[in-house]
Every structure is written in C-alpha cells, then in structure tokens.
C-alpha positions in Angstrom: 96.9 110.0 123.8 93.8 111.3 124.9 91.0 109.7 126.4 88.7 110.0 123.3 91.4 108.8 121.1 92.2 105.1 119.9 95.5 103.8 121.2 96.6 103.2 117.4 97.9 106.2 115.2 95.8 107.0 112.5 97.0 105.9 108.9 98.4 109.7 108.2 99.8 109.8 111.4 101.5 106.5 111.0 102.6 108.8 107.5 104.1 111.3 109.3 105.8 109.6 111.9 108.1 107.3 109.2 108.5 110.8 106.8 110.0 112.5 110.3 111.9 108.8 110.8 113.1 109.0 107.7 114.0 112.3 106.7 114.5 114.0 110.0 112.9 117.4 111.2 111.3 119.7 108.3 109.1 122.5 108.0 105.6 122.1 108.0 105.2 123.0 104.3 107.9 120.7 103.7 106.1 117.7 105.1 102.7 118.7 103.2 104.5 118.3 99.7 106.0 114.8 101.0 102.4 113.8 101.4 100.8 114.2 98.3 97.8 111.6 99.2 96.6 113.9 102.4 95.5 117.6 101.5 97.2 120.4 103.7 94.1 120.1 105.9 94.7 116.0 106.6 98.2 117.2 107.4 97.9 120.0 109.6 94.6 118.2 111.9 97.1 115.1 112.3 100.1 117.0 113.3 98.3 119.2 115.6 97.0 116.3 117.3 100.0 114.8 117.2 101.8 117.9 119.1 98.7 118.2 121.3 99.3 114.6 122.5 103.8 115.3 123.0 104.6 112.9 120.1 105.6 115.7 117.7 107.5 119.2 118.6 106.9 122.1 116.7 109.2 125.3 116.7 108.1 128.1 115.0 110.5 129.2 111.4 109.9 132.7 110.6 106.5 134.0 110.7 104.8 131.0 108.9 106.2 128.3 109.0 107.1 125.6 111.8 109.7 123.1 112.0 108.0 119.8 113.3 110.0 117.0 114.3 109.7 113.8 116.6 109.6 114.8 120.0 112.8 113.3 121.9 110.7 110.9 124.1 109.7 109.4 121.6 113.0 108.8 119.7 114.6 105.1 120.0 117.5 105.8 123.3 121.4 105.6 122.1 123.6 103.6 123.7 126.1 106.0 124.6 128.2 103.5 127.1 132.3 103.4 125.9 132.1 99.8 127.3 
C-alpha cells in the first residue's frame, strides 16, 4: 500500500475483495451493480486504488469495459504436491 495509505482496506475495498472471492473475475460494470450501497464513483476510486497498489488486475473488455479480478499474489497458494 502506499505510504499515505492505512495498512487496513477500506470498508468498500474490503467489499470488493469478498465480491471478487466469491464470484470470481467480472467486468467492472458488473461489480458496480453487485454493489448497490457504493455509487459507480465509490466503486471505481477503490478499485483504481486497489490496481494502483497490485492487489487487483484489470484487463481491458472491449472499448469500455475492464475485467477486474484478484491479482494472483494475492490469491491463497494451491497445494499442487501428488504426495
């Protein structure tokens, strides 16, 4: 995070983060109508923090729209051992 930032996610980020857990990568437009507490502006300043700081990805969908999912550093590792 950056220097000026608290260590602890924001509520809406917090949001965000168990949406993405939970339903997986979407579209930014997607995730807005998930969140019908935050306005599209809440949304979009927390993701683009988010991104700014690695925790989110984005990839761009078409001209508009981007998909936005939890950046693979920060997903729990699988034990991928046949043991």
């Amino acid at each position: 995070m950056h220097a000026n930032r608290p260590n602890q996610p924001s509520p809406i980020e917090s949001v965000i983060f168990e949406e993405l857990h939970r339903t997986g990568a979407c579209t930014f437009e997607e995730l807005v109508r998930t969140l019908p507490d935050y306005s599209w502006s809440q949304v979009f300043l927390a993701v683009d923090r988010l991104s700014r700081d690695g925790l989110l990805q984005l990839k761009r969908q078409g001209r508009f729209d981007y998909l936005i999912s939890i950046a693979s550093k920060n997903l729990p590792a699988c034990n991928t051992s046949l043991t």
